[in-house]
Backbone bond lengths (Angstrom), bond angles and torsions (degrees), N, CA, C in turn:
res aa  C-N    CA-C-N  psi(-1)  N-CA   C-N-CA  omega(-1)  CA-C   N-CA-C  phi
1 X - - - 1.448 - - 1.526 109.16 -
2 X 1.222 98.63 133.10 1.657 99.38 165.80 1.540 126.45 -96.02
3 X 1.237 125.64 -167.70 1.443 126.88 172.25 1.586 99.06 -126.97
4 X 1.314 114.56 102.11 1.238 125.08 168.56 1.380 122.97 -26.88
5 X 1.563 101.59 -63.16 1.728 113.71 169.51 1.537 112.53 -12.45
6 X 1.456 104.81 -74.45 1.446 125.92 -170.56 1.308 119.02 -82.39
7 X 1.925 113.00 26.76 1.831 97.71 151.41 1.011 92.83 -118.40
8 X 1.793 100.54 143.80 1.207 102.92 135.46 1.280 171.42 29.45
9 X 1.567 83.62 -93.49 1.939 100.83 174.49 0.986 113.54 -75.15
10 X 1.966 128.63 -6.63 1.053 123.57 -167.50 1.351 99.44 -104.53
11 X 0.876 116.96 -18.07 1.810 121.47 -173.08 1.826 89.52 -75.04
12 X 1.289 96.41 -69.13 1.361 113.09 -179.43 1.796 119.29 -37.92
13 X 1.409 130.22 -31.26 0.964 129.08 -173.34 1.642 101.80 -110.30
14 X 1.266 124.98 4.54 1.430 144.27 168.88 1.439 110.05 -89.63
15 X 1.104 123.76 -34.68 1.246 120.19 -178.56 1.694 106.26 -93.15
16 X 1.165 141.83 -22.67 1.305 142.10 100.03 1.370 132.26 27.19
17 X 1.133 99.33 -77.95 1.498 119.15 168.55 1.541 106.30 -40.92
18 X 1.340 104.63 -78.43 1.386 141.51 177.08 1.882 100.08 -20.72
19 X 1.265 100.72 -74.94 1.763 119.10 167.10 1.917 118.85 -37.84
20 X 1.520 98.00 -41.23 1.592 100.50 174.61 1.606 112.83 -82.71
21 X 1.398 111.94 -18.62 1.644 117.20 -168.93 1.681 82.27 -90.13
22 X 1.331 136.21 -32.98 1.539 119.99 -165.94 1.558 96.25 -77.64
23 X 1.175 111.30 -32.95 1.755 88.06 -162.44 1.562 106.55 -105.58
24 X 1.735 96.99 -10.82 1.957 79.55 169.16 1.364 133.45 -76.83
25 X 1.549 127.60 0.35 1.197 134.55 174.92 1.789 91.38 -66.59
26 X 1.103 133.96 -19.79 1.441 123.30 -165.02 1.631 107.70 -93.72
27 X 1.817 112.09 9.17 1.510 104.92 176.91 1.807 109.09 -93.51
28 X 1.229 119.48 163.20 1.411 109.67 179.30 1.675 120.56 -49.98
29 X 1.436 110.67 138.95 1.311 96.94 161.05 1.320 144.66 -48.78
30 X 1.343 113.43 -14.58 1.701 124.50 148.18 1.558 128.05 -46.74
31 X 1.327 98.64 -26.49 1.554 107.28 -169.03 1.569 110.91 -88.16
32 X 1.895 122.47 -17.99 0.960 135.92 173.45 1.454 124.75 -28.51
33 X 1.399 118.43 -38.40 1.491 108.82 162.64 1.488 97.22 -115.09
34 X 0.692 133.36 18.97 1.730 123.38 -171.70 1.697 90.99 -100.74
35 X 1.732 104.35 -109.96 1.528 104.13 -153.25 1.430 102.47 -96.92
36 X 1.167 125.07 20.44 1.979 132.47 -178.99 1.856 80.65 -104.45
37 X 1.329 125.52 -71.99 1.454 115.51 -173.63 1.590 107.71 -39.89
38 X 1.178 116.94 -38.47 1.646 124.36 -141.68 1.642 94.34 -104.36
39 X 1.284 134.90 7.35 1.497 131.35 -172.68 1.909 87.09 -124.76
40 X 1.473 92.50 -44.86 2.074 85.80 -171.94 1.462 106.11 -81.19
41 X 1.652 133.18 7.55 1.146 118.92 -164.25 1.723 82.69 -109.57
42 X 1.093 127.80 -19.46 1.455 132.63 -149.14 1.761 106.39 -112.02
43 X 1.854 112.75 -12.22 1.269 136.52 -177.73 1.610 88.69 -84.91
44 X 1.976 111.65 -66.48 1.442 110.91 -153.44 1.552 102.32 -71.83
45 X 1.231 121.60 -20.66 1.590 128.34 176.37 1.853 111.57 -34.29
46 X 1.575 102.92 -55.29 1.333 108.79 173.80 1.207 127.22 -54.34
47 X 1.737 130.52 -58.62 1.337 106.45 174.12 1.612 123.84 -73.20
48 X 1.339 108.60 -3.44 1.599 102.31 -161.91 1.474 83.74 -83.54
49 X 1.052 138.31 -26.42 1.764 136.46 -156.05 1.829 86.08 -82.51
50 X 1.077 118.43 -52.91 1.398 112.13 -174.73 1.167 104.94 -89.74
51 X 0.823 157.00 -1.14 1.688 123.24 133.86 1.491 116.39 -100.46
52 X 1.680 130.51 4.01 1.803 94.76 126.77 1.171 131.36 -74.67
53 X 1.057 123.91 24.10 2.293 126.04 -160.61 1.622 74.12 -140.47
54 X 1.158 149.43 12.10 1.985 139.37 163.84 1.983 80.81 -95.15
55 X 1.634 129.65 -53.12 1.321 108.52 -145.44 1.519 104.50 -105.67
56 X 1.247 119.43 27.91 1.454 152.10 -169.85 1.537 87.41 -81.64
57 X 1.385 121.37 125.23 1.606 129.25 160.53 1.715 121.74 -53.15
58 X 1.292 96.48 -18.68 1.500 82.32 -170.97 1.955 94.02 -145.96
59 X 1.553 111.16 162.14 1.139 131.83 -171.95 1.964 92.99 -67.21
60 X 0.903 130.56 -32.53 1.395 131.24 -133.78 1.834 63.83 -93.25
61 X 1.447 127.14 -91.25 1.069 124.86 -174.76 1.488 125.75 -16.82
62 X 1.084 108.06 -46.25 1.922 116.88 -161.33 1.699 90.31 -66.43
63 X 1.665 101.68 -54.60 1.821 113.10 -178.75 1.408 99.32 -35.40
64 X 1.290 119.59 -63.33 1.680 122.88 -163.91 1.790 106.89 -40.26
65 X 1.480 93.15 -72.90 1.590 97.58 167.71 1.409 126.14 -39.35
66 X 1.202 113.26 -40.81 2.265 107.03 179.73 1.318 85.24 -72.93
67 X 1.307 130.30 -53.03 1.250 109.67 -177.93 1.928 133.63 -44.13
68 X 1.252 101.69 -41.81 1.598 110.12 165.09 1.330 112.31 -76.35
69 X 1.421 118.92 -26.69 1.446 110.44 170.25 1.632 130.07 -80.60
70 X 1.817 107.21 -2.10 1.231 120.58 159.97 1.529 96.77 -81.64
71 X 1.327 113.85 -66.16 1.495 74.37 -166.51 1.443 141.48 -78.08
72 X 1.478 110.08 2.61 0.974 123.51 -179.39 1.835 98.13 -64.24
73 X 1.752 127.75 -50.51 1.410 118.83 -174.12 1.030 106.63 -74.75
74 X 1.588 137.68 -9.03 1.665 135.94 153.73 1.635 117.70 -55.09
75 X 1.452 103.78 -29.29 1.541 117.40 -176.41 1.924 96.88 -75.73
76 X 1.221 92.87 -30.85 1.583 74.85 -164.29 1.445 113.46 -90.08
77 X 1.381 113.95 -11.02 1.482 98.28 166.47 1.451 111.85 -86.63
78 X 1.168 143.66 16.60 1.486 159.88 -133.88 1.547 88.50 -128.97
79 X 1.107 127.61 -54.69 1.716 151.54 169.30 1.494 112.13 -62.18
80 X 1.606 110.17 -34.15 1.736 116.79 176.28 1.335 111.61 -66.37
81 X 1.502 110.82 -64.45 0.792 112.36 171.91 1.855 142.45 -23.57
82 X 1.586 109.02 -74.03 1.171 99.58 168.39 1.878 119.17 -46.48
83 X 1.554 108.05 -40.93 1.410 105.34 170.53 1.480 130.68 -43.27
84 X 1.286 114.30 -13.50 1.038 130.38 -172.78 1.477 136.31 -77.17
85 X 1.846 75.55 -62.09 1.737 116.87 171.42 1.580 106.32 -58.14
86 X 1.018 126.06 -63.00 1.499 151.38 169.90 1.332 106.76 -46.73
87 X 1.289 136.39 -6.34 1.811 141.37 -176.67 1.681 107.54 50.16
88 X 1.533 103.93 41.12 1.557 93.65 157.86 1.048 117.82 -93.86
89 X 1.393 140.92 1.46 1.372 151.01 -135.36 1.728 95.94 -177.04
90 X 1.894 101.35 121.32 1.200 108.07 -175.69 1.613 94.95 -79.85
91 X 1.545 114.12 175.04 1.189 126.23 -176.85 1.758 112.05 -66.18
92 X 1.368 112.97 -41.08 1.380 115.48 -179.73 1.401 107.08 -77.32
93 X 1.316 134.61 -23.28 1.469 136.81 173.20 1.731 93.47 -78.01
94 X 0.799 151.56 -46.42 1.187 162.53 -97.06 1.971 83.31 -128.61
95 X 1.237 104.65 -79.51 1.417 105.94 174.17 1.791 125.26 -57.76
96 X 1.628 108.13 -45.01 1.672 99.23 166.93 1.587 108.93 -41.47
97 X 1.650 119.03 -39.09 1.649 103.32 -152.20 1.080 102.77 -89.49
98 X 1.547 126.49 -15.66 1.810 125.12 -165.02 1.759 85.72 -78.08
99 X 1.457 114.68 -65.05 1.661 114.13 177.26 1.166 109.16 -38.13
100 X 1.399 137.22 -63.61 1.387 119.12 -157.87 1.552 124.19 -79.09
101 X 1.903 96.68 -2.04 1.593 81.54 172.33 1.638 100.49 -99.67
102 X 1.159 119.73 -9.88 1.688 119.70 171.82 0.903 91.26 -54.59
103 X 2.043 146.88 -53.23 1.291 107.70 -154.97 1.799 93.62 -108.45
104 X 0.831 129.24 25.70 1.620 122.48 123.08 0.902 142.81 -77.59
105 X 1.210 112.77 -15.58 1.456 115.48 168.76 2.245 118.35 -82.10
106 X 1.473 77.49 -11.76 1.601 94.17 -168.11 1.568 109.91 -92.12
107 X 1.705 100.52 -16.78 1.581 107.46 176.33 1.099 106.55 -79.58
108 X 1.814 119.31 -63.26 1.392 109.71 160.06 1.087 149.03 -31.42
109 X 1.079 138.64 -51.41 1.568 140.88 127.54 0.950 118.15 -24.19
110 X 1.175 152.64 -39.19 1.636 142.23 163.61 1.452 107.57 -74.55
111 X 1.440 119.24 -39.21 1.725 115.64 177.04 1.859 93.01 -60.10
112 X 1.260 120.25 -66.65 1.220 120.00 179.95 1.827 127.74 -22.24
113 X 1.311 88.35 -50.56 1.834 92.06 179.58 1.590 106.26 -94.63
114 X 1.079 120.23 12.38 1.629 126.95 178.43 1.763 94.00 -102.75
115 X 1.092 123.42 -25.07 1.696 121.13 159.33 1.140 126.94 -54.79
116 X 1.408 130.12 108.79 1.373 117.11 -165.62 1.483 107.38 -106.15
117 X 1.212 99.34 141.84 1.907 116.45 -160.38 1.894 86.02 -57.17
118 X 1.419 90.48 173.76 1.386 102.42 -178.32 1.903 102.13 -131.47
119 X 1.181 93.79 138.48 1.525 112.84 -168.15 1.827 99.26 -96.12
């Protein structure tokens, strides 16, 4: 078991969050349950998956979770995107968030294979 507190990727993909809740108030009020629900549900997905997969009994479990929490930050640039195309999202907002979940997604994946299987 880990202590969530003390990774990283979780701080790191928390503050994240934080970044998608600042700039999605700026999509139309149409989008309110559509792709503003569907970008912040698919942002907070990531840290909550890793720190339930930190208090997970076993390595095999926690893996499962980075694993949903990759794809969950694959989901969310998947969600940027159209935001993008569509001019809800300026180009420099648009590019900070696709980068910063690449290199969340790149921490995870390295925390991921730093888990060692269990025999």
């Amino acid at each position: 078991m880990h202590n969530y507190k003390e990774l990283k990727i979780c701080h790191r993909s928390m503050d994240y969050v934080v970044k998608i809740y600042e700039v999605s108030p700026n999509f139309p009020k149409e989008e309110k349950y559509g792709l503003t629900a569907q970008l912040r549900s698919c942002a907070i997905s990531v840290p909550s998956n890793i720190s339930e997969g930190a208090g997970r009994g076993t390595n095999k479990q926690f893996k499962r979770l980075l694993e949903i929490s990759m794809g969950s930050i694959n989901e969310a640039q998947t969600q940027i995107e159209p935001a993008f195309r569509v001019n809800y999202l300026t180009e420099e907002i648009y590019k900070s968030l696709i980068d910063e979940a690449l290199q969340i997604y790149k921490m995870v994946l390295a925390f991921y294979n730093s888990i060692k299987d269990e025999k």
